[in-house]
Backbone as CSV, one residue per row, in Angstrom:
resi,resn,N_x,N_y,N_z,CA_x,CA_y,CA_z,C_x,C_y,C_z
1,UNK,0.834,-1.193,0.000,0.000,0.000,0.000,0.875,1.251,0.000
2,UNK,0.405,2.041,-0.702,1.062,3.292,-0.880,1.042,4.508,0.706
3,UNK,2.213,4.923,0.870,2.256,5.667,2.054,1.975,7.135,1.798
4,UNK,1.270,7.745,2.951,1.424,9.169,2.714,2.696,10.092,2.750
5,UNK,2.344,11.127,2.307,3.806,11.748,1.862,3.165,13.271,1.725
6,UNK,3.964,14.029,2.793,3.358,15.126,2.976,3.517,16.299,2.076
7,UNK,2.807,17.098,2.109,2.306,18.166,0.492,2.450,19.433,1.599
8,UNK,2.498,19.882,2.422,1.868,20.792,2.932,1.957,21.255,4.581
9,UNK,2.772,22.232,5.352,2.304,22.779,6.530,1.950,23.828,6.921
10,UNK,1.410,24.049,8.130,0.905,25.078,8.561,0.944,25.606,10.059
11,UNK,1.499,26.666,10.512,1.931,27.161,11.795,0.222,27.896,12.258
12,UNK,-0.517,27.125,13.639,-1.636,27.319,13.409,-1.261,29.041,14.434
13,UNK,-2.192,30.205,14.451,-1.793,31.373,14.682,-1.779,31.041,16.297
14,UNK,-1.222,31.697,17.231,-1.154,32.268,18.401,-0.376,31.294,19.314
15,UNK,-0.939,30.078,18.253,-0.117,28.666,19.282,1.448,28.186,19.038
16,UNK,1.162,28.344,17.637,2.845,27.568,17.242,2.422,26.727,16.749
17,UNK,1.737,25.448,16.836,1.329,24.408,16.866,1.373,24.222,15.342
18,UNK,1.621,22.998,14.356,2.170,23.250,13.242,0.883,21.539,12.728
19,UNK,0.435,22.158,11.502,-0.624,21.098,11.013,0.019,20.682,9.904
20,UNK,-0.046,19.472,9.477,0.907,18.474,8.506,-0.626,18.387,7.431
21,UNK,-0.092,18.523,5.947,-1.103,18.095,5.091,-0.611,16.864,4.068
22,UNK,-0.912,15.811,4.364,-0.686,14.713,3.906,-1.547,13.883,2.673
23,UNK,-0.764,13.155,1.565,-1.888,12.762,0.618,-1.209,11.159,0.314
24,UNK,-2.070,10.350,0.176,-1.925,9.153,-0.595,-2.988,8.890,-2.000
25,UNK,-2.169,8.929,-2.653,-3.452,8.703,-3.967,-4.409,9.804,-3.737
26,UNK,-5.706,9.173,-3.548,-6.593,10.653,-4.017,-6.998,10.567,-2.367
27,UNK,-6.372,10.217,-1.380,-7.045,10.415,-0.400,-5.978,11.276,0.627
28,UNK,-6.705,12.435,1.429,-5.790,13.455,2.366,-6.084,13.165,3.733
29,UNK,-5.079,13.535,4.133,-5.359,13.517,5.778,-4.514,14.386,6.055
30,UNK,-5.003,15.218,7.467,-4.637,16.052,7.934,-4.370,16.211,9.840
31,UNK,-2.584,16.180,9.941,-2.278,15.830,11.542,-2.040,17.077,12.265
32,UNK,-1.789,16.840,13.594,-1.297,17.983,14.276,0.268,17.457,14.650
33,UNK,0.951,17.914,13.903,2.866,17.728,14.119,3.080,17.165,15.673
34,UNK,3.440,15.764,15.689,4.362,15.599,17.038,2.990,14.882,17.720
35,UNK,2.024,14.457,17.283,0.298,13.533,17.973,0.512,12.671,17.407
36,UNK,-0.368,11.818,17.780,-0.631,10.366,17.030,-2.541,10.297,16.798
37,UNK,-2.513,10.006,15.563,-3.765,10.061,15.377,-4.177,11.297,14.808
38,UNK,-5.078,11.231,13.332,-5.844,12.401,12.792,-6.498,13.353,13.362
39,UNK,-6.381,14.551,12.689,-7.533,15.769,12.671,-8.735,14.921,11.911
40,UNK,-8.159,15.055,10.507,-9.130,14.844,9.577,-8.641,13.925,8.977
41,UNK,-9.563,13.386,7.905,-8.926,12.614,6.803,-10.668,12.842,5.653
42,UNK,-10.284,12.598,4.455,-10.861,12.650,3.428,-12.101,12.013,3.016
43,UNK,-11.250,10.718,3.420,-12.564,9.830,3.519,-13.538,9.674,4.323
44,UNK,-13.309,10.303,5.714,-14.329,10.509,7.072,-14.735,11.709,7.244
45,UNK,-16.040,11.970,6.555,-16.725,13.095,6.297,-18.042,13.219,6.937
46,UNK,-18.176,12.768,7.064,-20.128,12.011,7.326,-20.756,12.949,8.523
47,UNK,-19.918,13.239,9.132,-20.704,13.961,10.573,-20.454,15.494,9.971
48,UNK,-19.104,15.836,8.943,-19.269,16.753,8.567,-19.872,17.944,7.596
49,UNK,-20.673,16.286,7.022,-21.586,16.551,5.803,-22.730,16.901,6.976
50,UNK,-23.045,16.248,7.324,-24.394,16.432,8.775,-24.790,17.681,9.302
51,UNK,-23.455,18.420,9.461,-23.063,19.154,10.082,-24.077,20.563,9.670
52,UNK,-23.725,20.957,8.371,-24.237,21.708,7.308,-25.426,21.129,7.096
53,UNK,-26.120,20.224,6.805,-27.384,19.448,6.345,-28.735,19.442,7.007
54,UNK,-27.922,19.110,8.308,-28.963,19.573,9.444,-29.604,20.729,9.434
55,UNK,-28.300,21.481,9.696,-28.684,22.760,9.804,-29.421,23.070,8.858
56,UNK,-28.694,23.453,7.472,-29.110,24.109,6.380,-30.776,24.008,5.779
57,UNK,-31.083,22.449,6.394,-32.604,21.913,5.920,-33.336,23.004,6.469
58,UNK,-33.504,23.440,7.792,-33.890,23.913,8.490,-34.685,26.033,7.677
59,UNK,-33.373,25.967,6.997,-33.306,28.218,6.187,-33.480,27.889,4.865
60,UNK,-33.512,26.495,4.004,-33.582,26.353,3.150,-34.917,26.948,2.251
61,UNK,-35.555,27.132,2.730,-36.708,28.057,1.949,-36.589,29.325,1.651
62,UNK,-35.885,29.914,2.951,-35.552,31.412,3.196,-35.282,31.918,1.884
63,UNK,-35.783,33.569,1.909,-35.089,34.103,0.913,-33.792,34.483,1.144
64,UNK,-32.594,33.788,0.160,-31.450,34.402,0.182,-30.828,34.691,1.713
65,UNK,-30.792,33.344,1.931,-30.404,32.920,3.407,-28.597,33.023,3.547
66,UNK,-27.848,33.892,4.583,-26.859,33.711,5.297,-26.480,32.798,5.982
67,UNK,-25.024,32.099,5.985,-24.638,31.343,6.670,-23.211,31.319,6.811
68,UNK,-22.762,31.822,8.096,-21.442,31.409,8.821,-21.095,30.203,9.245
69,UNK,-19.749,29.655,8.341,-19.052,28.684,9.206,-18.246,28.658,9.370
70,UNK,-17.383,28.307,10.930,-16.665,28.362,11.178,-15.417,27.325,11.081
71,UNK,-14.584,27.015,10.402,-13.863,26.379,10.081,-13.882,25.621,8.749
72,UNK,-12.961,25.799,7.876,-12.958,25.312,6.501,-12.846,23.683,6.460
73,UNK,-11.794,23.605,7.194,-11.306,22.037,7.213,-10.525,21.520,5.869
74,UNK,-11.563,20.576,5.490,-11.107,19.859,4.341,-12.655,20.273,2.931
75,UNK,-13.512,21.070,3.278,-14.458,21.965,2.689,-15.693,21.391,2.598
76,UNK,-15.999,20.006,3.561,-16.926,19.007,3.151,-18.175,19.435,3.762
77,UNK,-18.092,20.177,4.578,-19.053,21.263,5.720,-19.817,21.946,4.486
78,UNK,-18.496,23.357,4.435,-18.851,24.213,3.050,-19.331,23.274,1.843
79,UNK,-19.205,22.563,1.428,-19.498,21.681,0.047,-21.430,21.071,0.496
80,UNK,-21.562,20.493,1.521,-22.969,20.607,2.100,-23.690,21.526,2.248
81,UNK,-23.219,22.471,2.474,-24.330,23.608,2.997,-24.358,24.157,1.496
82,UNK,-23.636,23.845,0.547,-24.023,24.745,-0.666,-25.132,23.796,-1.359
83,UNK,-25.149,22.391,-1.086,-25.507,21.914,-2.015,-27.178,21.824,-1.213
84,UNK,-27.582,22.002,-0.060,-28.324,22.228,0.643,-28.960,23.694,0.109
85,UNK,-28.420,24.324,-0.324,-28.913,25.963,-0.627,-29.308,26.618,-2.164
86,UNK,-30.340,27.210,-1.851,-30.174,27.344,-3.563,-29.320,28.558,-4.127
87,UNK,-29.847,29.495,-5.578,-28.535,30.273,-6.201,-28.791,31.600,-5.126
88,UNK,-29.582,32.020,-4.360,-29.337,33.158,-3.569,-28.854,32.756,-2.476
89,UNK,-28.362,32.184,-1.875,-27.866,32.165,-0.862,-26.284,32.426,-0.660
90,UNK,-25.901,32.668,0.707,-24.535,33.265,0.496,-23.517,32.759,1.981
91,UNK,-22.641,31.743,1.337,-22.328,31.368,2.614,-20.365,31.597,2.830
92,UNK,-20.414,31.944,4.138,-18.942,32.751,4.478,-18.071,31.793,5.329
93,UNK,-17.070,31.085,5.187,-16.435,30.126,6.032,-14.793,31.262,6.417
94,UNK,-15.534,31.411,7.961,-13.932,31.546,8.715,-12.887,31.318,8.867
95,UNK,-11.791,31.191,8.369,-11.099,30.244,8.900,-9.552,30.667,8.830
96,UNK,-8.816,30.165,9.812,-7.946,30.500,10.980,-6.423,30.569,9.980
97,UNK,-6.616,29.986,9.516,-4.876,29.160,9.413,-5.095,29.613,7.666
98,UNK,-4.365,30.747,6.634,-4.708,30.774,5.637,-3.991,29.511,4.819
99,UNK,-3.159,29.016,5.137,-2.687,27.976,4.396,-3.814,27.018,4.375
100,UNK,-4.629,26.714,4.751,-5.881,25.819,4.592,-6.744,25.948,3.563
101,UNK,-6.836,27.412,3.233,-7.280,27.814,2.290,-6.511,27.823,1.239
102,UNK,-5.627,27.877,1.244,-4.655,27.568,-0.249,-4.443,26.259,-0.233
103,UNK,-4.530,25.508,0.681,-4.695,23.828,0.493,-6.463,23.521,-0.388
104,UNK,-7.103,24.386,0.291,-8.887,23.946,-0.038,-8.683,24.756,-1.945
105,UNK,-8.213,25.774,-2.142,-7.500,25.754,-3.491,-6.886,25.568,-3.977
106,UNK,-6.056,24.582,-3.915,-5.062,23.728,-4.785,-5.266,21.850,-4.865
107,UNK,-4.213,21.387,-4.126,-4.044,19.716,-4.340,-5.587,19.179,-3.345
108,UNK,-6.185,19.735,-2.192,-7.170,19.305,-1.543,-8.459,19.599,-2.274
109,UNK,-8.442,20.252,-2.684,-9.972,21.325,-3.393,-10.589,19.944,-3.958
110,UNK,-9.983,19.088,-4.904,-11.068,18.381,-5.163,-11.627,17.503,-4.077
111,UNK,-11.132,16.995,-3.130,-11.602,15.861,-2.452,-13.135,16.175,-2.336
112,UNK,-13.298,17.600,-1.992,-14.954,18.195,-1.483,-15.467,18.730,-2.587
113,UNK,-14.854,18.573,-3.662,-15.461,18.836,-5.403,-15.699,20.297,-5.098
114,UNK,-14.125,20.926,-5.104,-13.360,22.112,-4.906,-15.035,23.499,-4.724
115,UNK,-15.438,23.508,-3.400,-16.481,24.278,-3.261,-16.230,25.573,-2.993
116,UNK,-15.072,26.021,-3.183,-14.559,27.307,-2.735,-14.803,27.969,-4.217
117,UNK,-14.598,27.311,-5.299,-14.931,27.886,-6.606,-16.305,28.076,-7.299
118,UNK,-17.520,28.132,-6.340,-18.616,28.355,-6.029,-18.541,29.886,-6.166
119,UNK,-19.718,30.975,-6.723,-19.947,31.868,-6.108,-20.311,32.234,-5.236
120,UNK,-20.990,31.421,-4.544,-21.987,31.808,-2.887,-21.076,32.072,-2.155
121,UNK,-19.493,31.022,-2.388,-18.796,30.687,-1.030,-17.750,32.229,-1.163
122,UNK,-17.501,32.475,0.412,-16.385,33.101,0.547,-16.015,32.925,1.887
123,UNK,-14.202,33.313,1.589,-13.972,32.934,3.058,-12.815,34.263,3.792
124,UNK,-13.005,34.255,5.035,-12.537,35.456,5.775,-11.717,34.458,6.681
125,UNK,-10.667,35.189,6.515,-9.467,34.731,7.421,-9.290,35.036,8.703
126,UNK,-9.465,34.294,9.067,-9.508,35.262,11.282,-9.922,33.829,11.732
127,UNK,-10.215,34.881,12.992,-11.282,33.579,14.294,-12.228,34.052,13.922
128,UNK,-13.261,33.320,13.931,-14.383,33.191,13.784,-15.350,33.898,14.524
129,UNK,-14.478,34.011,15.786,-14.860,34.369,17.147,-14.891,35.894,17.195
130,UNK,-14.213,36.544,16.530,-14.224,37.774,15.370,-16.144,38.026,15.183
131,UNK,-15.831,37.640,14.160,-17.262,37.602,13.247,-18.729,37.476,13.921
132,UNK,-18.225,36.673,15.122,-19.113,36.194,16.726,-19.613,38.057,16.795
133,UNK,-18.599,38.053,17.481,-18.662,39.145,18.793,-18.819,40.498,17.727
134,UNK,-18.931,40.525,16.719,-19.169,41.908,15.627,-20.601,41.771,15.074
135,UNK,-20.947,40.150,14.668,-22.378,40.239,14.359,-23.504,40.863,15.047
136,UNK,-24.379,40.951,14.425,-25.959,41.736,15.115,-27.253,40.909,13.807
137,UNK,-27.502,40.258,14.315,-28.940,39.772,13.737,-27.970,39.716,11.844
138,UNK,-27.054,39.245,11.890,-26.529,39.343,10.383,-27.020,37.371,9.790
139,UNK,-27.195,36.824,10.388,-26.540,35.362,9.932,-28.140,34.360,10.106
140,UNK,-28.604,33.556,9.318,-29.414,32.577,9.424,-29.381,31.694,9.911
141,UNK,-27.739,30.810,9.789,-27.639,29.569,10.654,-26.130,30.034,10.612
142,UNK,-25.420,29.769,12.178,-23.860,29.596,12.183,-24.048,28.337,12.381
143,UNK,-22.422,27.797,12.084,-22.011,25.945,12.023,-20.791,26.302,12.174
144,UNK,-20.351,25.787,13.526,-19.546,25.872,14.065,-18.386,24.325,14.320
145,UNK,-17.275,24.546,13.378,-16.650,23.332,13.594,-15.542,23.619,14.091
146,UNK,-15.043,24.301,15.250,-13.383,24.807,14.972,-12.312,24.064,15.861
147,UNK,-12.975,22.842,16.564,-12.156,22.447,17.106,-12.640,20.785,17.245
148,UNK,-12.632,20.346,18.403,-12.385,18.923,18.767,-14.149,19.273,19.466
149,UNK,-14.547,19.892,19.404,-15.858,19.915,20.804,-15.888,21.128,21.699
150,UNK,-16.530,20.790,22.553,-16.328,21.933,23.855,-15.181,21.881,24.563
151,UNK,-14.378,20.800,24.533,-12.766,21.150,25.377,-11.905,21.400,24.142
152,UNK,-11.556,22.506,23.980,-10.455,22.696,22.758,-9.548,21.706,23.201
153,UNK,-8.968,21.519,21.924,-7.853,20.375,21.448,-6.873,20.989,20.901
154,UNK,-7.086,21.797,19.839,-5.554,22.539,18.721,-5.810,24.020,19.692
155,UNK,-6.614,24.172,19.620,-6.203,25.630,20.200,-6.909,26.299,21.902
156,UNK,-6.578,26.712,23.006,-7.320,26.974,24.187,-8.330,27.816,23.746
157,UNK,-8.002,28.586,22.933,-8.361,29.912,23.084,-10.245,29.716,22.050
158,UNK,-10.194,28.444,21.442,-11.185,28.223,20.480,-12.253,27.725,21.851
159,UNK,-11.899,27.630,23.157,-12.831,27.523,24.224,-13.801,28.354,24.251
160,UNK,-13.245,29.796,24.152,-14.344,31.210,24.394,-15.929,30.501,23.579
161,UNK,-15.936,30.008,22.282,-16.918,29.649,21.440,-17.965,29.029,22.448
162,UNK,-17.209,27.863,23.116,-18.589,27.527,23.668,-18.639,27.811,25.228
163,UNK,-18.260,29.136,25.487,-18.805,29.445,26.514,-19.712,30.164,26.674
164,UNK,-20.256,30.634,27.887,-21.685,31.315,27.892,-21.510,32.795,27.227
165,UNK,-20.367,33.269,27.288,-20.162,34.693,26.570,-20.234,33.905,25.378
166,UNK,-19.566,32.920,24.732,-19.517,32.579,23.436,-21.194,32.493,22.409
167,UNK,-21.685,31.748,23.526,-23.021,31.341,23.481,-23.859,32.405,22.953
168,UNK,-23.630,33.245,23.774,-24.355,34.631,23.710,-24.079,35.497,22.878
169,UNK,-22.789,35.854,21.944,-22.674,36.510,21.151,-22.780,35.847,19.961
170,UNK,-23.178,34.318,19.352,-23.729,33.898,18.435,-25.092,33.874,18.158
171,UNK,-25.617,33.788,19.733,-27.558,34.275,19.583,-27.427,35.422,18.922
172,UNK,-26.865,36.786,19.454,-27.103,37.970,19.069,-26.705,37.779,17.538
173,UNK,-25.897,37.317,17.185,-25.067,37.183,15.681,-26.322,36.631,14.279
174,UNK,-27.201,35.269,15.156,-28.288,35.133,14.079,-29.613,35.977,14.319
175,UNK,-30.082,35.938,13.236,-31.567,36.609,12.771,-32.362,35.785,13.165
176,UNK,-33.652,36.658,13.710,-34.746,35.922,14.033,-35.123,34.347,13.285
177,UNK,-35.092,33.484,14.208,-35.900,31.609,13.737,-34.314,31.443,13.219
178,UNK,-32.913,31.691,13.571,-31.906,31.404,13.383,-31.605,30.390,13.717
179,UNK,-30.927,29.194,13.101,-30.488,28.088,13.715,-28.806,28.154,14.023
180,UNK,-28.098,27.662,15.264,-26.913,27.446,15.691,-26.703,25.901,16.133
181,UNK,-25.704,25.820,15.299,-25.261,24.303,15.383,-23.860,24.011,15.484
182,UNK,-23.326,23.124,16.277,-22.279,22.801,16.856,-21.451,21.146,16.500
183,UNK,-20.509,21.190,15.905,-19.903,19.750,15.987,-19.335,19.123,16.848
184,UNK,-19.238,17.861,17.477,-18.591,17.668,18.239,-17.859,16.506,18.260
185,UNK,-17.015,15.750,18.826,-16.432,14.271,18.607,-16.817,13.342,19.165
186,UNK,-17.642,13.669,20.504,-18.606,13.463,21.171,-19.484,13.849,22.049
187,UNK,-20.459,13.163,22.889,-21.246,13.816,23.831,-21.317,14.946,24.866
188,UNK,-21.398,15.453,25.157,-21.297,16.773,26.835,-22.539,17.253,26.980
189,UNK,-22.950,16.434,27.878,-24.224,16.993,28.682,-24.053,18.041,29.202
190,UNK,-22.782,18.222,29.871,-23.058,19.798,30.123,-23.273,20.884,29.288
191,UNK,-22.962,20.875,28.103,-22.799,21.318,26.895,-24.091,21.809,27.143
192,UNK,-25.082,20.614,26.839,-26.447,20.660,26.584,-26.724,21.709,27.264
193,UNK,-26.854,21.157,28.805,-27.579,22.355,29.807,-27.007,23.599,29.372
194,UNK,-25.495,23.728,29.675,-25.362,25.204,29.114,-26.016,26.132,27.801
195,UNK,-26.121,25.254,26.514,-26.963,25.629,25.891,-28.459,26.189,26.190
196,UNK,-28.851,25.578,26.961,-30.178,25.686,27.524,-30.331,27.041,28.240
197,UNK,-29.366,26.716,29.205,-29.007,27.702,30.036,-29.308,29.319,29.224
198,UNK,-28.313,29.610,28.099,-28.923,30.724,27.397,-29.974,31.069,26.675
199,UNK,-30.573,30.234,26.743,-31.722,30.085,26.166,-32.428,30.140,25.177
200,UNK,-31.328,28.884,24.394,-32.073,28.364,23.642,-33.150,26.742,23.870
201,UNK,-33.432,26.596,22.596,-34.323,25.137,22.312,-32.986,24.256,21.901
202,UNK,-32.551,22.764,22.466,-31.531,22.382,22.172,-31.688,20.631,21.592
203,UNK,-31.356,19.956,20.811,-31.721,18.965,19.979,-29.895,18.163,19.663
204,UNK,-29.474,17.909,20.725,-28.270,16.898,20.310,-28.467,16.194,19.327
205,UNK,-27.685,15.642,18.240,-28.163,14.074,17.342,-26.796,13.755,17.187
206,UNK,-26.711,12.224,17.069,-25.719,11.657,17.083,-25.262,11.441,15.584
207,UNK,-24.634,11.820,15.089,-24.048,11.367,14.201,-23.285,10.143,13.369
208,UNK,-23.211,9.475,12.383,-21.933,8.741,11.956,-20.381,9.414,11.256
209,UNK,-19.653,9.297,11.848,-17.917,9.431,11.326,-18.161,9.792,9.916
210,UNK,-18.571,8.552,8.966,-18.210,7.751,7.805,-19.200,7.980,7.056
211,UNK,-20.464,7.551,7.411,-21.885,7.482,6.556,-22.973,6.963,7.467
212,UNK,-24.195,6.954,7.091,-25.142,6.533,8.265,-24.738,4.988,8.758
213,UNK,-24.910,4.325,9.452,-24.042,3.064,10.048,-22.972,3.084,10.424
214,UNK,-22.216,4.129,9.820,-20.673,3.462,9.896,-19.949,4.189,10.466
215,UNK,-18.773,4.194,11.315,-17.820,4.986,11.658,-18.531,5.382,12.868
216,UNK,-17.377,6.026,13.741,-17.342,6.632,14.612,-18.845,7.749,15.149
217,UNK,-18.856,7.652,16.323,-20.572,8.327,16.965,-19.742,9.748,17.303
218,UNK,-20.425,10.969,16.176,-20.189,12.180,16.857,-21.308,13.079,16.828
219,UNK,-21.522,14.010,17.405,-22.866,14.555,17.867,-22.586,16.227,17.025
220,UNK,-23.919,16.284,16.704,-24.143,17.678,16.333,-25.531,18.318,16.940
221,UNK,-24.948,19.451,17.543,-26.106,20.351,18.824,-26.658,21.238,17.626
222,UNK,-28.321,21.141,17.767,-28.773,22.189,17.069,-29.824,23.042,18.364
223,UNK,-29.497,24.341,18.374,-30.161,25.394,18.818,-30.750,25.930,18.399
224,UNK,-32.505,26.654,18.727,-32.712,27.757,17.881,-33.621,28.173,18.736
């Protein structure tokens, strides 16, 4: 079997912390330098297709519906929510690390059938957490993927998101009957309550890794 052989790094901002972009044949994966075990990989999409799907079902009628997401990844998020949306809609992916984005336009772009070359899509380079705390009733649904869950993993600082300040400046951020949705790797009941806590309506679902059956159980929180 053919080994991976890396194409690609990236110094993630504030941390140091350095992300490896790796390819075998037509399939990518993506590490955190000096761990054992994936961020991402290419072929395990499924919770991240979900992710967007869920949500997106939800504004899909809307006229010319907004949507923030936070984290590009490997674009399979962004690549759902477009295909979920029709030609007015307009969706903006955050994201941290610009080399990701010149990965999601170049050797990676196709894996997610290169969705950045979409007109709807655009993407703003920052934290996300940015875009949080500046919004006012701007956004229909945020989808929030930027880390491992509610305990950051690559970065501390991607914590603020799901805290109750975090919480609270994404309510203010969507428009009325707004949906907010959250990825996770797995479960946190506390999560839940805290959600609650600000008050929203809160709807955990469990997800598959891979495809429905298969792979790994990760959860996506929908609020509204």
């Amino acid at each position: 079997m053919a080994r991976f052989t890396e194409i690609g790094t990236a110094t993630i901002p504030g941390k140091g912390t350095q992300l490896r972009l790796l390819q075998r044949n037509d399939e990518f994966s993506i590490k955190i330098a000096g761990t054992t075990g994936e961020l991402m990989n290419s072929r395990i999409h499924g919770s991240e297709d979900a992710l967007a799907t869920l949500a997106c079902e939800r504004i899909a009628d809307q006229s010319a519906p907004r949507v923030l997401i936070g984290g590009l990844g490997m674009g399979f998020t962004l690549a759902a929510a477009l295909a979920a949306l029709g030609d007015d809609a307009q969706v903006t992916v955050a994201e941290l690390v610009p080399e990701v984005e010149a990965w999601n336009r170049g050797p990676l772009g196709s894996a997610a059938g290169n969705p950045l070359n979409d007109p709807r899509a655009r993407v703003h380079i920052g934290d996300v957490a940015e875009l949080l705390r500046n919004g006012d009733g701007e956004w229909d649904a945020i989808l929030l993927d930027v880390d491992n869950g509610p305990e950051g993993l690559t970065r501390k600082e991607n914590n603020w998101i799901y805290s109750p300040d975090g919480i609270a400046a994404a309510q203010k951020a969507l428009r009325p009957d707004g949906i907010l949705a959250y990825w996770s790797a797995g479960p946190e009941h506390v999560f839940t309550e805290r959600l609650r806590r600000e008050g929203f309506s809160v709807e955990p679902v469990t997800v598959r890794a891979l495809r429905p059956g298969k792979g790994a159980r990760h959860v996506i929180w929908l609020a509204w």
